[in-house]
VOGU-731867 format. One line per field, with one value per residue (C-alpha): residue number from 1; residue in one letter; x, y, z. Coordinates in Angstrom, 3 decimals. Layout:
VOGU-731867
num: (NUM | ...)
residuo: (a | ...)
c1: (X | ...)
c2: (Y | ...)
c3: (Z | ...)
end
This chain:
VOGU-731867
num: (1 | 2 | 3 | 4 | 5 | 6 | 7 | 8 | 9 | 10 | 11 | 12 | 13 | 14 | 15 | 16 | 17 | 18 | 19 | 20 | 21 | 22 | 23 | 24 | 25 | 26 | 27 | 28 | 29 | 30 | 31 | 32 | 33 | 34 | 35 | 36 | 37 | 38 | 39 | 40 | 41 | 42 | 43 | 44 | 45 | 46 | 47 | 48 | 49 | 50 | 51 | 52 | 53 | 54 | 55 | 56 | 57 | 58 | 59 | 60 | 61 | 62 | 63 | 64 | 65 | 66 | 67 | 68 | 69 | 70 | 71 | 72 | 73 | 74 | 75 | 76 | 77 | 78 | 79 | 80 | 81 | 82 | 83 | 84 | 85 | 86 | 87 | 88 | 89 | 90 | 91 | 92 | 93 | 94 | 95 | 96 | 97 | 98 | 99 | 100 | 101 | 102 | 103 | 104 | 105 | 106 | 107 | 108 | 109 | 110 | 111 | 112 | 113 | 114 | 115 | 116 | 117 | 118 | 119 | 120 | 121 | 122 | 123 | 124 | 125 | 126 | 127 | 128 | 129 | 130 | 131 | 132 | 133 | 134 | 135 | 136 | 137 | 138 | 139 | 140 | 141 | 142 | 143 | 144 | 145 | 146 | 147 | 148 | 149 | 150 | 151 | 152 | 153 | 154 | 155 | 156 | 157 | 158 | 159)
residuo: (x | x | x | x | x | x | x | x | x | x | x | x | x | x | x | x | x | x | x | x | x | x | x | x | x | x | x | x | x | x | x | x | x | x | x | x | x | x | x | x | x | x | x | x | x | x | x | x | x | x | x | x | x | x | x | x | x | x | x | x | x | x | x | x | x | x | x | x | x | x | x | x | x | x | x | x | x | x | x | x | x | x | x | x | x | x | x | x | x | x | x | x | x | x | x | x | x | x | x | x | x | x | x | x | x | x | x | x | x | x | x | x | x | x | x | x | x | x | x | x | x | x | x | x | x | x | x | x | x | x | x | x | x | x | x | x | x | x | x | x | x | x | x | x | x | x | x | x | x | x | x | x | x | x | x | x | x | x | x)
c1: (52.555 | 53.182 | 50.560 | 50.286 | 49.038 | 47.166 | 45.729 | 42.063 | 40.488 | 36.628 | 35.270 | 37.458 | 38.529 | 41.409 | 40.434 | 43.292 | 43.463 | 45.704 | 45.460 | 47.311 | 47.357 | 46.751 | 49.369 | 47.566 | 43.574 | 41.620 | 38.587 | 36.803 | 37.118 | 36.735 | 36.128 | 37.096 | 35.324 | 37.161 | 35.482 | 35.390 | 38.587 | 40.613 | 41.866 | 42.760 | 46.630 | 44.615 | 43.949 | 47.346 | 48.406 | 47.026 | 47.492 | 43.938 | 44.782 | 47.013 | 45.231 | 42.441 | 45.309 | 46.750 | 43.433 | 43.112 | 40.796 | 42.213 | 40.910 | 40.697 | 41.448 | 39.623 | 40.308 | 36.995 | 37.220 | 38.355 | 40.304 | 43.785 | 45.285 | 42.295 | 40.697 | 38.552 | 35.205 | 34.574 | 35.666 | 32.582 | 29.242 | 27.972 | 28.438 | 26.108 | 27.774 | 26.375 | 26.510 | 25.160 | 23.201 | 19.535 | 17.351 | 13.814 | 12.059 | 14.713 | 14.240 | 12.196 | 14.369 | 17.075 | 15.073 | 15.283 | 18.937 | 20.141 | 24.398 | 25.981 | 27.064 | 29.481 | 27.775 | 30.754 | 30.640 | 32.879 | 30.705 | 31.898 | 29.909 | 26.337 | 26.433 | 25.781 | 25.055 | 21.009 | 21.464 | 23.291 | 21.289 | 17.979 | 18.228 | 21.280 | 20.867 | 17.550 | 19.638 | 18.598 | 22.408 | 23.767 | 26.385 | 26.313 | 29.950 | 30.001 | 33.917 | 34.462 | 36.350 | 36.007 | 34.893 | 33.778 | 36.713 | 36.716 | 38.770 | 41.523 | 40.987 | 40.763 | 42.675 | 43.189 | 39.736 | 38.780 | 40.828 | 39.257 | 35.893 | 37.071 | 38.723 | 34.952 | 33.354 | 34.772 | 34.857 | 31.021 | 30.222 | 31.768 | 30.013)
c2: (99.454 | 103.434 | 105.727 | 108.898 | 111.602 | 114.499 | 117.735 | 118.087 | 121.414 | 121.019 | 124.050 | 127.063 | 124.150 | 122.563 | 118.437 | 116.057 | 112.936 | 109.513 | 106.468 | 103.241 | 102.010 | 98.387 | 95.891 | 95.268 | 95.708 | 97.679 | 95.774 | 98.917 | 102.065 | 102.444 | 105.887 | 105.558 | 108.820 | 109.227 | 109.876 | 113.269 | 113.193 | 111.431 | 112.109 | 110.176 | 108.985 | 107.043 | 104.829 | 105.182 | 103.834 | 101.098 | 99.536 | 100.010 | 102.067 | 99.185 | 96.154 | 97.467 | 98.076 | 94.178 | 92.765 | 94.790 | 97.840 | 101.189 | 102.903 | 107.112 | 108.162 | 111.825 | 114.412 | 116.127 | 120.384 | 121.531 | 118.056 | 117.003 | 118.126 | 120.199 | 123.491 | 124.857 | 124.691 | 128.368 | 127.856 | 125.813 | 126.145 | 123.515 | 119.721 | 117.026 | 114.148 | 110.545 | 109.225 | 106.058 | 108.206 | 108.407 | 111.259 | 109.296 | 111.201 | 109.461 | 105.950 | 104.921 | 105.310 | 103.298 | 100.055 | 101.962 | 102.353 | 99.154 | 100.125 | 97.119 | 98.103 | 96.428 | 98.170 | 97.874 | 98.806 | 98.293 | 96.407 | 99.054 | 101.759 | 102.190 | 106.091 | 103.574 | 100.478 | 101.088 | 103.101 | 100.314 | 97.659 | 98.292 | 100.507 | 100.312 | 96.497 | 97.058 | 97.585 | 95.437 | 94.404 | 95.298 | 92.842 | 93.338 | 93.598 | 93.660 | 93.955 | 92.560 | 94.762 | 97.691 | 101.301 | 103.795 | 103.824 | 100.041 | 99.984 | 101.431 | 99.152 | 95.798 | 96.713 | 93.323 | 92.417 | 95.350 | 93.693 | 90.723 | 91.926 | 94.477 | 90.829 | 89.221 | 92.552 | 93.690 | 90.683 | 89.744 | 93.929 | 93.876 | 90.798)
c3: (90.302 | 90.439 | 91.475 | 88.859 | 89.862 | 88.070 | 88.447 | 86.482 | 85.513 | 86.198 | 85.493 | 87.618 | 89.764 | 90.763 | 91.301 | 92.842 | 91.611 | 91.896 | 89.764 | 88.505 | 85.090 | 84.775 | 83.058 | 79.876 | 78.828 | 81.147 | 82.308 | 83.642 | 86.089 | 89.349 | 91.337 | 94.714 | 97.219 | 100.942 | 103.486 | 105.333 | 107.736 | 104.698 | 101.031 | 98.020 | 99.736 | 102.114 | 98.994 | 98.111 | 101.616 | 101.772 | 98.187 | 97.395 | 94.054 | 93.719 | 94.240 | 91.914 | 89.139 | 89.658 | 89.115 | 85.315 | 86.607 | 86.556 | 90.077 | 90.199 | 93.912 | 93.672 | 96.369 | 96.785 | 96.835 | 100.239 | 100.871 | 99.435 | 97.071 | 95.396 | 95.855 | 98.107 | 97.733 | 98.439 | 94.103 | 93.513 | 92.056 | 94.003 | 94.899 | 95.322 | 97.517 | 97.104 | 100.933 | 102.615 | 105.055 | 102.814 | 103.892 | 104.184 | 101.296 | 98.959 | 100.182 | 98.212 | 94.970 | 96.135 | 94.806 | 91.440 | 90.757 | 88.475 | 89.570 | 90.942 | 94.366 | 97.138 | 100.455 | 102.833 | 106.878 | 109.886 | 112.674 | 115.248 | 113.167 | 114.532 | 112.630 | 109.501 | 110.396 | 110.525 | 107.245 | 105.184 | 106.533 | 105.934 | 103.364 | 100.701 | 101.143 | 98.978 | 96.451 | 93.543 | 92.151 | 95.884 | 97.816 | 101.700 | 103.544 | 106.821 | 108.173 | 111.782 | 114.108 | 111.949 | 112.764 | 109.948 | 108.073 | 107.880 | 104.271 | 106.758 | 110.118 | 108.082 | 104.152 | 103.630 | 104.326 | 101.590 | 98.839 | 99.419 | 99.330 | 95.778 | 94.595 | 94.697 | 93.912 | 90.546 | 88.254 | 88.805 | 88.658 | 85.244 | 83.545)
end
C-alpha cells in the first residue's frame, strides 16, 4: 500500500502528515502520535501506516510542530499533548472518559510502567498491552507484536 503524504495548514502552521488509503470502505480513522525522539516515518518504517490500511482503517501519522516534517512550534499558539504520564490532580477523570483505548508498554519501561498500570488501566473501555522485551518505544522493539495487538484492537474499538 503507498504512503501519501500531505502538508495541512492549521492555523499559520505547517502540520506533516502520512497516511494510507484502504482498499475499499473505510471502517474508521486512526491518529497515530510519536513519541518525543521520533516522527511520523517511524510509522512508516515499520508498516504500521500499513498494516492499519490492510485491515480497512485509514491511519494519519501526524508530525507534531517542532518534529518532522512540520513547523516549529515557536509558530504556535499553544499545544496541549495527551501523554500516559497523568499529573495526580487529573486522575481522577480518567474513569470518566468512555474512548476505547489499547494502553500499550514495553516491560523494560519503568518511566511508564507505574503510570499505565495503575492508572490508564482504569480506563472503563481500556485493553492492557504489555510487550515483553520492549523499552519505551515498544511499537519499534517488538512491530510485529504491535500489529498484532492493532489486529485485536481495532475491529472490537469500532463495533
Amino acid at each position: 500500500m503507498k504512503v501519501e503524504e500531505k502538508t495541512y495548514k492549521v492555523m499559520d502552521l505547517n502540520i506533516f502528515a502520512r497516511t494510507v488509503k484502504p482498499e475499499g470502505e473505510c471502517k474508521g480513522g486512526v491518529v497515530l502520535l510519536h513519541g518525543q525522539s521520533f516522527t511520523s516515518k517511524n510509522w512508516a518504517e515499520i508498516k504500521t501506516l500499513q498494516y492499519i490500511g490492510a485491515m480497512g482503517y485509514t491511519p494519519m501519522a501526524v508530525d507534531l510542530p517542532s518534529y518532522g516534517n512540520s513547523d516549529k512550534k515557536d509558530k504556535s499558539h499553544g499545544f496541549i499533548p495527551v501523554a500516559p504520564v497523568i499529573p495526580e490532580n487529573y486522575k481522577q477523570y480518567i474513569k470518566e472518559l468512555q474512548i476505547p483505548a489499547a494502553i500499550v508498554y514495553g516491560d523494560k519501561d519503568s518511566t511508564f510502567k507505574n503510570s499505565v498500570e495503575n492508572v490508564l488501566s482504569k480506563l472503563p473501555n481500556s485493553r492492557l498491552f504489555k510487550i515483553k522485551d520492549a523499552r519505551h518505544p515498544a511499537y519499534l522493539d517488538q512491530p510485529e507484536i504491535w500489529h498484532k495487538i492493532i489486529y485485536i484492537f481495532l475491529p472490537a474499538a469500532f463495533k
